[in-house]
Kinemage of the C-alpha trace (Angstrom):
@kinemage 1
@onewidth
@group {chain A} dominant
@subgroup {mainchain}
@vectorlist {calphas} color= white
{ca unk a 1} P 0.000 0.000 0.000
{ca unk a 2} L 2.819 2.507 1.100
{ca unk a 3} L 4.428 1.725 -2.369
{ca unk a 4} L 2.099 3.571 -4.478
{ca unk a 5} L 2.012 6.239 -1.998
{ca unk a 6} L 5.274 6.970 -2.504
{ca unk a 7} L 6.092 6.649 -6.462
{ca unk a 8} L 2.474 9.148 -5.874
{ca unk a 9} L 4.732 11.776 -4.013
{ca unk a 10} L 7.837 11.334 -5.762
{ca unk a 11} L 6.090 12.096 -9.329
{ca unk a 12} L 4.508 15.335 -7.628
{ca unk a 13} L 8.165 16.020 -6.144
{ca unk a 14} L 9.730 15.800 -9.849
{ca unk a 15} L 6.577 17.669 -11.949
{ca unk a 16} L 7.772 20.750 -9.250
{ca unk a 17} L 11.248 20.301 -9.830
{ca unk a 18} L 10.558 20.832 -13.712
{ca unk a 19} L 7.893 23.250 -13.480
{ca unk a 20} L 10.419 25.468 -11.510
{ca unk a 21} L 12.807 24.374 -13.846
{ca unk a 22} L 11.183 25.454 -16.790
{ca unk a 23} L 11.076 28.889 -15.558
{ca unk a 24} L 14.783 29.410 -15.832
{ca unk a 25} L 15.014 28.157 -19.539
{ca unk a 26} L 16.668 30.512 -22.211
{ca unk a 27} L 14.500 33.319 -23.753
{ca unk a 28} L 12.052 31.886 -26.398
{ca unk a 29} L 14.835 32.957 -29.693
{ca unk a 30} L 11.644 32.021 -32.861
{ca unk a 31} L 10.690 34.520 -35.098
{ca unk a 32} L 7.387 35.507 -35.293
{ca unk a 33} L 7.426 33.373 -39.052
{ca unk a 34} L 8.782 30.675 -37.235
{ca unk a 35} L 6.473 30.478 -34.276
{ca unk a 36} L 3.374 31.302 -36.380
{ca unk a 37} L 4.755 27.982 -38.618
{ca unk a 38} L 5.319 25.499 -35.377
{ca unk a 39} L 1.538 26.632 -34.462
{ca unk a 40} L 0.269 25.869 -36.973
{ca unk a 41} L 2.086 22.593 -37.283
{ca unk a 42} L 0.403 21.772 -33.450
{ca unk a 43} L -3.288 22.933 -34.927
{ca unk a 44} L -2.780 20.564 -37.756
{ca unk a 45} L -1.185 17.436 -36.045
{ca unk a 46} L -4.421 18.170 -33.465
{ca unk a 47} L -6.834 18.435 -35.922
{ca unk a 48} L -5.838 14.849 -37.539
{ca unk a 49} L -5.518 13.115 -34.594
{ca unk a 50} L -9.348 14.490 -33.572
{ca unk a 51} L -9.944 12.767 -37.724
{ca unk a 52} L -8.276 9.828 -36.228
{ca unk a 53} L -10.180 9.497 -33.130
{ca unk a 54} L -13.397 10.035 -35.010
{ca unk a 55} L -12.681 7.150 -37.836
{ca unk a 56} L -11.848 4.895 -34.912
{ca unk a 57} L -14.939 5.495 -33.149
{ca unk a 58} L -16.798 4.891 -36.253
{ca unk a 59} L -15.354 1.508 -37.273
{ca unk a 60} L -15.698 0.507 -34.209
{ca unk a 61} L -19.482 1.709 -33.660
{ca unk a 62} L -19.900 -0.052 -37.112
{ca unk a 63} L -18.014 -3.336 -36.189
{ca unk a 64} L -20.008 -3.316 -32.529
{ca unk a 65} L -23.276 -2.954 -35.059
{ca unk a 66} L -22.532 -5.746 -37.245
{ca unk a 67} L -22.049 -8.409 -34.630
{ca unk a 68} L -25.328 -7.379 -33.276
């Protein structure tokens, strides 16, 4: 029981350790070109994995209909 507990409080421990970490990191150095182009890389990688999750859910809607 105590085992969980404590992997539980050493995960919190690190996420702290990085989140106060990641508030020392260098200056964001992008242009505004550049970041415009990475954001819209993240909107497009988003929107197909939402296309993915959608044509999963439907085969598998359509497979759980068939064997009915």
């Amino acid at each position: 029981m105590a085992q969980p507990r404590v992997a539980l409080q050493l995960g919190i421990k690190r996420r702290r350790q990085s989140h106060h970490h990641a508030h020392e990191r260098e200056p964001m150095t992008m242009t505004d070109g550049e970041r415009a182009t990475y954001r819209l890389s993240l909107a497009l990688s988003g929107e197909a994995s939402s296309e993915a999750v959608r044509v999963i859910v439907a085969v598998l809607s359509r497979a759980a209909t068939d064997d009915s």
